[in-house]
C-alpha positions in Angstrom: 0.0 0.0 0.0 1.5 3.3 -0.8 0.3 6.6 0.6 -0.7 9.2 -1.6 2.3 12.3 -1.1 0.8 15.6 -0.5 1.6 18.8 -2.3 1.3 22.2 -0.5 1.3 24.5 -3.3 -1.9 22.9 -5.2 -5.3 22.3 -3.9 -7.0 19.0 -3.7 -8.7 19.7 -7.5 -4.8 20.2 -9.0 -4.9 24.0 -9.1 -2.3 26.1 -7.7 -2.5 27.8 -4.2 -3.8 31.4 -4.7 -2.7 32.9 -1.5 0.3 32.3 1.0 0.0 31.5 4.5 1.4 35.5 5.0 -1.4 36.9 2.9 -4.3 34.4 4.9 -3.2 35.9 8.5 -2.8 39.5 7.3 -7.0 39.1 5.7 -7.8 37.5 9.1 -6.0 39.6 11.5 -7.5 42.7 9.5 -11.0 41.1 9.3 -10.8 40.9 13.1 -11.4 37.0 12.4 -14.3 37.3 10.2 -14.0 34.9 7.6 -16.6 36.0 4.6 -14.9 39.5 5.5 -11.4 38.1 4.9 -12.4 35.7 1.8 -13.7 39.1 0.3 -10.4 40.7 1.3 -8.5 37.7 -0.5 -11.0 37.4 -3.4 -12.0 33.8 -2.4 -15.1 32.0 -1.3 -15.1 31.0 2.6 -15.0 27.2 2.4 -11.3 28.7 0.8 -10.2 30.2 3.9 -11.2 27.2 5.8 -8.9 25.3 3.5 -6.1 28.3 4.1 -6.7 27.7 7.9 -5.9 23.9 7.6 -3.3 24.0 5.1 -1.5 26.8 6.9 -2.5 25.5 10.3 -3.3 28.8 11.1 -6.0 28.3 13.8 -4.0 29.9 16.3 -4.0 33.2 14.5 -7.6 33.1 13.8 -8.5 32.1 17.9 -6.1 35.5 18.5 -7.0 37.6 15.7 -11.3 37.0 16.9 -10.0 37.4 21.3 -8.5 40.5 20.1 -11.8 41.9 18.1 -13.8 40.7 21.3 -11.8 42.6 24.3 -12.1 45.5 22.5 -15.5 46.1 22.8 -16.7 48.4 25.7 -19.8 47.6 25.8 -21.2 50.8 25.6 -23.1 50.6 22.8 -27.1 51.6 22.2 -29.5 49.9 20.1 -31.9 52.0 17.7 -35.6 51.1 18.2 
């Protein structure tokens, strides 16, 4: 039985990676972890950026990148009625 190699700079369908690891955590640290927000930024569709998080393993970022968005709130803000 031989196991199937993987290659990092194609995606499972053959095609070549559209955006680096650099450019993925730069969308999601600007997109304060919002992912349809950052697969706009990176001109992608979300499952993408799910991919991205995987390939990259770049979980981490995203867990600090969404803490960071929520501490910031102050909690001071009204709702219109």
């Amino acid at each position: 039985m031989t196991t199937k190699k993987i290659n990092y700079n194609r995606n499972p369908r053959g095609r070549p990676v559209k955006c680096t690891a650099e450019q993925v955590a730069a969308a999601l640290i600007g997109c304060d972890g919002n992912l349809t927000a950052a697969a706009d930024r990176l001109g992608v569709v979300r499952a993408v950026v799910y991919d991205y998080i995987d390939r990259y393993k770049l979980q981490e970022v995203l867990d600090q990148s969404r803490e960071a968005s929520s501490t910031g709130w102050s909690g001071t803000a009204t709702w219109a009625r």
